[in-house]
Each structure stands twice: as C-alpha cells, then as structure tokens.
VOGULUM-156696 format. One record per atom (N, C-alpha, C): residue in three letters; x, y, z; atom name. Coordinates in steps of 0.02 Angstrom, whole numbers, plus 32768, in hexadecimal, padded with zeros to 4 digits. Example, Ala and Ser with C-alpha at 12.3 -4.5 7.8 and 13.67 -1.06 7.14 Angstrom:
2
[rec ALA; [8294; 7EE4; 8186]; N]
[rec ALA; [8267; 7F1F; 8186]; CA]
[rec ALA; [8294; 7F5B; 8186]; C]
[rec SER; [8282; 7F90; 8162]; N]
[rec SER; [82AC; 7FCB; 8165]; CA]
[rec SER; [8285; 8002; 818A]; C]
//
This chain:
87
[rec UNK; [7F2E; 8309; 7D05]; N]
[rec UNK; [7F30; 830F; 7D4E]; CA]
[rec UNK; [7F75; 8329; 7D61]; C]
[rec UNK; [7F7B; 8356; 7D92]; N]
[rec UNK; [7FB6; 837A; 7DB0]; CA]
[rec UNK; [7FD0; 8361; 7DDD]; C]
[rec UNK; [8003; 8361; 7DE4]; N]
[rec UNK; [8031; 8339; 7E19]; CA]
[rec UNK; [8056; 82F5; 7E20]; C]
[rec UNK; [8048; 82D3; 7DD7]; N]
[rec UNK; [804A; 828C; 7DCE]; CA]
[rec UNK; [8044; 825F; 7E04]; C]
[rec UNK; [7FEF; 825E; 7E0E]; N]
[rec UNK; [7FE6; 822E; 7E3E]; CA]
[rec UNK; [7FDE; 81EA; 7E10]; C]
[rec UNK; [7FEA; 81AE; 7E54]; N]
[rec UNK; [7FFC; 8186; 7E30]; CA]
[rec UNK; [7FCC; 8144; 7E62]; C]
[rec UNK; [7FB4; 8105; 7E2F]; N]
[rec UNK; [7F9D; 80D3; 7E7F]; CA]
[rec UNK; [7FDD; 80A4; 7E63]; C]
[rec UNK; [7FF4; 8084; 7E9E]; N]
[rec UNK; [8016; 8054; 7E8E]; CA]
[rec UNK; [8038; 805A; 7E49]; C]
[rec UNK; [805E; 80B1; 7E62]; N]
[rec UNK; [80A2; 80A1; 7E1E]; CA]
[rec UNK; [8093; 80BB; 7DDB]; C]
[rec UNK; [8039; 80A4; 7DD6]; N]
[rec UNK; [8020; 80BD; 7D9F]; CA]
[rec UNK; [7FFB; 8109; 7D84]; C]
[rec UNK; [8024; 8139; 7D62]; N]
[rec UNK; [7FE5; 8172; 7D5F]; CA]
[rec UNK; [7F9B; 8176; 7D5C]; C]
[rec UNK; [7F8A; 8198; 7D90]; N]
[rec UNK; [7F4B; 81B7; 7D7D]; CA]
[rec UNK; [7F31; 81D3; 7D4A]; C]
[rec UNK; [7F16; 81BF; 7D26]; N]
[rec UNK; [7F08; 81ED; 7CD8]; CA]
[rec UNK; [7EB6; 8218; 7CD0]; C]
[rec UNK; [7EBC; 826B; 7CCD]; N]
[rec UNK; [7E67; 8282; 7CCC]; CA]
[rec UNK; [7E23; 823A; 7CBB]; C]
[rec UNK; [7E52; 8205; 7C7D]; N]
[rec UNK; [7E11; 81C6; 7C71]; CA]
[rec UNK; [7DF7; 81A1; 7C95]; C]
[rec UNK; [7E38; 818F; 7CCD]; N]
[rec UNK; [7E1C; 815D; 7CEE]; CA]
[rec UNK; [7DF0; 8174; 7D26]; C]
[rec UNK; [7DFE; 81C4; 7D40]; N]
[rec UNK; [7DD0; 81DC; 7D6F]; CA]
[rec UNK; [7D99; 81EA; 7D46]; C]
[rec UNK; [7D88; 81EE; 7D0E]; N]
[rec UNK; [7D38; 8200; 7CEE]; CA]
[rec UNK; [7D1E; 81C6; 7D0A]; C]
[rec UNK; [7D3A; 8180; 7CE6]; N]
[rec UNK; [7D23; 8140; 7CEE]; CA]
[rec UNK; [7D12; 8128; 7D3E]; C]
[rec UNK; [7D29; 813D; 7D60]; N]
[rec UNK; [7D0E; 8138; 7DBB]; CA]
[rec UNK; [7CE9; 8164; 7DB7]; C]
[rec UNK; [7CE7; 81A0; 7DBC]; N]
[rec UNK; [7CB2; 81CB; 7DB1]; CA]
[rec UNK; [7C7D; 81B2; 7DA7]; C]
[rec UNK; [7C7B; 8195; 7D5B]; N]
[rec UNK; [7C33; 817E; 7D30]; CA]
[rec UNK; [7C19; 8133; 7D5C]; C]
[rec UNK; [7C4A; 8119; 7D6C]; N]
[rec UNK; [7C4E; 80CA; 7D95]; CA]
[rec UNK; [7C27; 80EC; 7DD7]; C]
[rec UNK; [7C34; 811E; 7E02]; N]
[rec UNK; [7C1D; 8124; 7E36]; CA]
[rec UNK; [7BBD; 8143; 7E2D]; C]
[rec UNK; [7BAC; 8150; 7DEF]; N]
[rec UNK; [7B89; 8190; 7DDE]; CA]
[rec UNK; [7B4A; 815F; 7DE3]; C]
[rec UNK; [7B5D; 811E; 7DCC]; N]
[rec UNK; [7B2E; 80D8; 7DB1]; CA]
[rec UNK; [7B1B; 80C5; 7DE9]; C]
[rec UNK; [7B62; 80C9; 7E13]; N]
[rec UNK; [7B4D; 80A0; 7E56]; CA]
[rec UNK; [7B6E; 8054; 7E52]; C]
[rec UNK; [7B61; 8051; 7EAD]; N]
[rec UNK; [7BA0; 8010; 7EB3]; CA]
[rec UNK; [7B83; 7FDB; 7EDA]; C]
[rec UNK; [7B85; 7F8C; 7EC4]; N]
[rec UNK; [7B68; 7F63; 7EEC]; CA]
[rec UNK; [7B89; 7F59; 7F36]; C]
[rec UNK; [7B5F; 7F6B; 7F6A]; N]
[rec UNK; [7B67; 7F80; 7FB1]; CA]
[rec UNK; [7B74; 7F33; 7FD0]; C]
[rec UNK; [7B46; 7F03; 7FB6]; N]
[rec UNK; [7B53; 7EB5; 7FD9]; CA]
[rec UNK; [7B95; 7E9E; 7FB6]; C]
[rec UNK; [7BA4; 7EB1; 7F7F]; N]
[rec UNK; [7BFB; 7EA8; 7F75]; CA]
[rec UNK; [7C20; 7EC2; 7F8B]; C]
[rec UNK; [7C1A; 7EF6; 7F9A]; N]
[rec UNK; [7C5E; 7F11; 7FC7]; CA]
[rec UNK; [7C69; 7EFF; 7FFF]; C]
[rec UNK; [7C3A; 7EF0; 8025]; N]
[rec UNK; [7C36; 7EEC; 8053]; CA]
[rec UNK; [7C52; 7E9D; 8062]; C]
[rec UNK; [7C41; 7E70; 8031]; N]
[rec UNK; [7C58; 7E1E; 804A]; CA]
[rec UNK; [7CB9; 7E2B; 802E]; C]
[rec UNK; [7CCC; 7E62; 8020]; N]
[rec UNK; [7D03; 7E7D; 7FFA]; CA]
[rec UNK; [7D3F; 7E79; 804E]; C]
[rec UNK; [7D0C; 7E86; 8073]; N]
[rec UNK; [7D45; 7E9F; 80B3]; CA]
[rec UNK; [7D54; 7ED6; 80CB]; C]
[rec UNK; [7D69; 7EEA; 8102]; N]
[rec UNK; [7D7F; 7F26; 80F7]; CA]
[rec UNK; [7DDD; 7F17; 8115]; C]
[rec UNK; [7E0B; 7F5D; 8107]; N]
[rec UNK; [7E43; 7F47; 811F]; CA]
[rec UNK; [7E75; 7F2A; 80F8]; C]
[rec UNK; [7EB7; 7F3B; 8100]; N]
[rec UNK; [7EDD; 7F1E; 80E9]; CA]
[rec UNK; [7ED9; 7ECB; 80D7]; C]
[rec UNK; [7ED8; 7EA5; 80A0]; N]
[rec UNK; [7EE4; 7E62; 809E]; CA]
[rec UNK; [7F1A; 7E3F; 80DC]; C]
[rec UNK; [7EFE; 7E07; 80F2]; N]
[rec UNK; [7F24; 7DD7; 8125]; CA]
[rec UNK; [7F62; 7DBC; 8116]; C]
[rec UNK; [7FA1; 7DC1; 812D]; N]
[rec UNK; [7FDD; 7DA6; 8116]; CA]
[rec UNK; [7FEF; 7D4F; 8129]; C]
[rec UNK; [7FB1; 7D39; 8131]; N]
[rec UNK; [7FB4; 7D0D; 815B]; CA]
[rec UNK; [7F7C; 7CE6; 8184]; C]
[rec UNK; [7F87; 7CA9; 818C]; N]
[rec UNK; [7F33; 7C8B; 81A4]; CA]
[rec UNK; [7F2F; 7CB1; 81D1]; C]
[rec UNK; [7F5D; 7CCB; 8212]; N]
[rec UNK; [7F45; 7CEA; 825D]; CA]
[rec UNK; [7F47; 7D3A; 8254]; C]
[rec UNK; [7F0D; 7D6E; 8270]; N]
[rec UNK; [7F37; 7DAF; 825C]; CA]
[rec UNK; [7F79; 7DC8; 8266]; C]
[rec UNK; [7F93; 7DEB; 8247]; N]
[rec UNK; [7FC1; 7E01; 8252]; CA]
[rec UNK; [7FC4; 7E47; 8285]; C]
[rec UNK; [7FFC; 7E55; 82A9]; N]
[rec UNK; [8004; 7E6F; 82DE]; CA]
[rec UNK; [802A; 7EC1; 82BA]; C]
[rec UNK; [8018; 7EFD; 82D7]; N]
[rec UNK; [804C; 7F32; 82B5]; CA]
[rec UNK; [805F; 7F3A; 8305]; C]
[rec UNK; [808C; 7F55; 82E5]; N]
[rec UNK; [80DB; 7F70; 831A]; CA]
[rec UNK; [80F3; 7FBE; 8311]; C]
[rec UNK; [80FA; 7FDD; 8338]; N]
[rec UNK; [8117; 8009; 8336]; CA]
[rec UNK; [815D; 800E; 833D]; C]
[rec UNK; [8173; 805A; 8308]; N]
[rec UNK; [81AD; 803F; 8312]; CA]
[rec UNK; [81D9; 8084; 8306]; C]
[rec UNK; [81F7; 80A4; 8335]; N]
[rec UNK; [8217; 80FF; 833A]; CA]
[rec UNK; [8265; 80E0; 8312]; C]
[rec UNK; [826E; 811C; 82E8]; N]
[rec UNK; [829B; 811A; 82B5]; CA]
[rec UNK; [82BF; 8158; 829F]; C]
[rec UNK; [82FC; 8172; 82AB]; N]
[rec UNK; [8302; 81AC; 82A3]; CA]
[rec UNK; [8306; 81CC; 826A]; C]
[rec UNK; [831D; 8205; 823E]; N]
[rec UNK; [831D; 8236; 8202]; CA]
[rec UNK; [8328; 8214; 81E6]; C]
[rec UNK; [8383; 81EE; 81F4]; N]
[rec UNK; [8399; 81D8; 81EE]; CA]
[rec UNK; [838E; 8182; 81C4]; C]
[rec UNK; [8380; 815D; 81F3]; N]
[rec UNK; [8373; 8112; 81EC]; CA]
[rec UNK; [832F; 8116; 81B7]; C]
[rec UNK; [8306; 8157; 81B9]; N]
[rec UNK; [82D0; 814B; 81A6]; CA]
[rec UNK; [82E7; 8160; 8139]; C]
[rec UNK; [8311; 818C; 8156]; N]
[rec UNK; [831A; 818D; 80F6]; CA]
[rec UNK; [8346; 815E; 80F9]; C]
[rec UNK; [836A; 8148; 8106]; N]
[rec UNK; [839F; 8105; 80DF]; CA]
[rec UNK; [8377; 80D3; 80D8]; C]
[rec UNK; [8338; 80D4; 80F6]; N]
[rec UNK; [82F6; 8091; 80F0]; CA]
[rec UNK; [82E4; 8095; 80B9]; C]
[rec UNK; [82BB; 80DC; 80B5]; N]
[rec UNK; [82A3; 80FC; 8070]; CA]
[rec UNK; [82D1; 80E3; 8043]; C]
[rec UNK; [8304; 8103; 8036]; N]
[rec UNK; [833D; 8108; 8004]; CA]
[rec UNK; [834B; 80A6; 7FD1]; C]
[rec UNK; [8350; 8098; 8030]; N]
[rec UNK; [836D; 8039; 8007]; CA]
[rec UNK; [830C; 8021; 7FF4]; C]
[rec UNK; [82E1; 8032; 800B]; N]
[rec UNK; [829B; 8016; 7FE4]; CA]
[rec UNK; [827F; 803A; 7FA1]; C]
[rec UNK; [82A0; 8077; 7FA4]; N]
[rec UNK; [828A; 8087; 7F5C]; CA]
[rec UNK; [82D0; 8077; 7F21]; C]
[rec UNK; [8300; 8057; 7F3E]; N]
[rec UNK; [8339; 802D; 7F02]; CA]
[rec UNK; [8329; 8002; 7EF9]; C]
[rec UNK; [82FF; 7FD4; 7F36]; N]
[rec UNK; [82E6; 7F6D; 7F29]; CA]
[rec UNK; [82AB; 7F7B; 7F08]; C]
[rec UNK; [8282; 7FBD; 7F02]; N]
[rec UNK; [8246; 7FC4; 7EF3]; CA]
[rec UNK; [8207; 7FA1; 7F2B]; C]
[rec UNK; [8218; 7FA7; 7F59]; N]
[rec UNK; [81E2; 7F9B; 7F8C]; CA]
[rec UNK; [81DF; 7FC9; 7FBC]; C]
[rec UNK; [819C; 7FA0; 7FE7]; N]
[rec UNK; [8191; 7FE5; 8017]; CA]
[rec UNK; [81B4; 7FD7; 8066]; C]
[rec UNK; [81BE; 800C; 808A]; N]
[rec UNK; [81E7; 800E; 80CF]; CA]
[rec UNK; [81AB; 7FD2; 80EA]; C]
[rec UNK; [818A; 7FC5; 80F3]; N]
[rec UNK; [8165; 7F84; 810E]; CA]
[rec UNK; [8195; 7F3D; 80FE]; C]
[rec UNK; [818F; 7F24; 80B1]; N]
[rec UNK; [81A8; 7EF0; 808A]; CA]
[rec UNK; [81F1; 7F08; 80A9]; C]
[rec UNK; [821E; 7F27; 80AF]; N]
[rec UNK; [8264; 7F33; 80BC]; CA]
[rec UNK; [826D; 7F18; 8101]; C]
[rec UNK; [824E; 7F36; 8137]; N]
[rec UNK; [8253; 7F2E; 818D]; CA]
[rec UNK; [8243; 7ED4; 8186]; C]
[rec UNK; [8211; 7EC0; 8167]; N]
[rec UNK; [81F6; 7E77; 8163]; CA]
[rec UNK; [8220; 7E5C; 8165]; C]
[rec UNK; [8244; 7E52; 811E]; N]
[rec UNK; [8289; 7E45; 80FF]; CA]
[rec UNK; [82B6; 7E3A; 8137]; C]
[rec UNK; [82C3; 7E6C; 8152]; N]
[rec UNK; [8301; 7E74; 8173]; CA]
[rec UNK; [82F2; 7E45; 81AD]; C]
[rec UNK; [82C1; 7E5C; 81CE]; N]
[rec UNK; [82A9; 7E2C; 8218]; CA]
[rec UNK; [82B0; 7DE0; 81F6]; C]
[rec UNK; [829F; 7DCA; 81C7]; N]
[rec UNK; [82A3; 7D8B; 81B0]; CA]
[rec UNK; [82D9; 7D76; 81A3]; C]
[rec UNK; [8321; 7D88; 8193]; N]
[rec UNK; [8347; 7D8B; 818D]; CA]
[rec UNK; [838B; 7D96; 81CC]; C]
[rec UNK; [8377; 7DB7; 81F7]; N]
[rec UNK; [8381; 7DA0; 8231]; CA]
[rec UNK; [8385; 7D7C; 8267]; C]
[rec UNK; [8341; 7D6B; 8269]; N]
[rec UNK; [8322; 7D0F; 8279]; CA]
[rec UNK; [8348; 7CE4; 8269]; C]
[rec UNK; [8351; 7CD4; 822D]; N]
[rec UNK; [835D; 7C9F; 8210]; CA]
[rec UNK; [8394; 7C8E; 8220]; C]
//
C-alpha cells in the first residue's frame, strides 16, 4: 500500500485489506453492530459536550508540535491543560 497509511500508528499492510475484503465478502452480523453503538465512546457517565475552539497558524502548530513529542492527540493535550488549570 502507498502512502503509509496507518490506523492507530499501525501500517496498513496489502494483507490486512485482503482480510476485510474477504471479512466483508461473507458478510457482517447487522444485530451486532448495531447493539455496538454508534459514535465516539462516552468519556464519562453524562455525555460529553464539544467546544469550539479558533486557534491561529500559529498556536495551532506549537499544539501539533508539543502532542506529537507527548505522543498524543491535540484533544488529550487541550484536556490536560484545562485540567491543569482548574486545579
């Protein structure tokens, strides 16, 4: 595969897309997916709320920059920080 795509970090390899391929080809139990959810997982018993939030060139790569050194994502970082603030 071209481009080194990756899920979560991990390469994509031509095998593992045969294997979805062949997985999809069989077919997929529809009453499981479905009790599966849809949507991001809950962070929390109550939903959680998104926020918007304007960020310039600027603020927005030094975000990038310090979450790909901790190895997390600009989400886990802003969290962090707001929590850390609070406190």
């Amino acid at each position: 595969m071209s481009g080194g795509e990756t899920i979560n970090g991990v390469p994509v390899t031509e095998e593992q897309i045969s294997a979805w391929a062949a997985e999809a080809e069989v077919g997929y139990d529809v009453d499981a997916l479905k009790r599966r959810g849809r949507g991001r997982p809950g962070r929390g018993a109550e939903p959680a709320q998104v926020v918007a939030l304007r960020l310039t060139t600027e603020e927005l790569a030094a975000l990038d920059a310090r979450a790909a050194q901790e190895h997390k994502s600009r989400s886990e970082l802003i969290r962090e920080a707001i929590a850390a603030y609070a406190a």
